[in-house]
Phi, psi and omega in degrees: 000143193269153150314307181291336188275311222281351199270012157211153181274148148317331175266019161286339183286319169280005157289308193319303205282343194282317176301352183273307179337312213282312204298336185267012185283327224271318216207151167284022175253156190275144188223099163239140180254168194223128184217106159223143224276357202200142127211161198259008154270172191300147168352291211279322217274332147347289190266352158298285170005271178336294188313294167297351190259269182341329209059036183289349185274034162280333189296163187326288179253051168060017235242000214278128173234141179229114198246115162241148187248109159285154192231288192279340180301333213045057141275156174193145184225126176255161176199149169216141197319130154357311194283339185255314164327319157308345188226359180255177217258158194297331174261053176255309164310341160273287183296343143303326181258026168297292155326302203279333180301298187322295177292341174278338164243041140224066162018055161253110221241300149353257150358307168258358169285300171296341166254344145341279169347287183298329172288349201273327167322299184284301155013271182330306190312300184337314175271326216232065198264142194328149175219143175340310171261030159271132182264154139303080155323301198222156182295134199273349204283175180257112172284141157214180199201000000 
């Protein structure tokens, strides 16, 4: 088993996908999380990568959010696409991922996924709020790499 299969169980992967399902009913905006165990660049510029390796900066309305994990580095970085950096108050990408570090070092790694998710989510409504003809730009499942 790789690090990354040991740093969630499947059914912790699948709270995980079910909370991006909760947080993405709310909003047109997109939630993927990314978990792979090991790189020698920095958190943010790492999950910049990432980001564009999904193609999360393509959606309609820029709208895209990304939560990474180094698993063996103990990193994480959350970061999200030009249309939400524009409209949310300036420490809202700190204090999420404030929240999610806090559970992540009482190894509740779950946990701080899912409610990070969900806080990034009610965020969103706010901005990004669900519209009757909105599709799932992008898969909700967990990349790792």
């Amino acid at each position: 088993m790789s690090l990354t299969e040991d740093f969630l169980t499947p059914e912790d992967e699948k709270e995980i996908v079910h909370a991006i399902a909760i947080a993405e009913k709310n909003t047109s905006g997109e939630i993927r999380v990314h978990i792979e165990a090991h790189t020698e660049k920095p958190p943010l510029e790492r999950a910049q990568e990432v980001f564009h390796a999904l193609g999360m900066n393509n959606t309609e309305a820029r709208n895209g959010v990304l939560f990474y994990v180094g698993v063996q580095d103990h990193t994480f970085a959350i970061i999200g696409d030009e249309g939400i950096d524009t409209v949310v108050e300036a420490d809202f990408w700190d204090c999420t991922k404030d929240l999610v570090i806090a559970h992540f070092k009482n190894k509740r790694f779950k946990q701080g996924l899912v409610e990070g998710i969900l806080r990034a989510g009610e965020r969103l409504k706010l901005y990004f709020p669900y519209q009757s003809d909105d599709t799932n730009e992008l898969s909700n499942e967990i990349s790792k790499g």
